[in-house]
N, C-alpha and C positions, 0 to 999 in steps of 0.2 A: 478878620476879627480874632483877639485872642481873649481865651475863658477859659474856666476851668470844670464846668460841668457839661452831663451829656446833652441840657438844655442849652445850654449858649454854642452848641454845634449846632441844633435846630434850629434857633433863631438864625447863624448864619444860612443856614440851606433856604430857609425864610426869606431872607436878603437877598441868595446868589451871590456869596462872597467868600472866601477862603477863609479859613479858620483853623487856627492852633491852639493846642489846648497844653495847658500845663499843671501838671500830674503834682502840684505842693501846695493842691488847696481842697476842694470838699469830697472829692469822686478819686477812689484809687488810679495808678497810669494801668491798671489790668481793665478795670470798665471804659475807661476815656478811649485804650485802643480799639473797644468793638464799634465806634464809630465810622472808622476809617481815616479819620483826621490824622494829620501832623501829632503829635505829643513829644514834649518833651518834659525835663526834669524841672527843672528853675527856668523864669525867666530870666535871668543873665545868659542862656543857652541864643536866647532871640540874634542877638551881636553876632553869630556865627555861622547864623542861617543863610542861606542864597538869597539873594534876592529876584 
């Protein structure tokens, strides 16, 4: 799953599904890393990622 608040990390753990979250939308990338999730900057970053 990818979102950008600390709620759409819940909803995934909700799921049992992994989740990235990207830090250029409503929740700074300082609160989205106390998560523990992936964060990155932009989604154009997704293209780079491992799969």
């Amino acid at each position: 799953m990818i979102g950008d608040t600390n709620h759409d990390f819940e909803v995934a753990q909700q799921l049992e599904v992994d989740c990235i979250l990207v830090a250029d939308g409503h929740q700074s990338k300082e609160r989205l890393e106390t998560t523990g999730a992936k964060v990155i900057d932009e989604l154009q970053q997704l293209v780079k990622l491992p799969l």
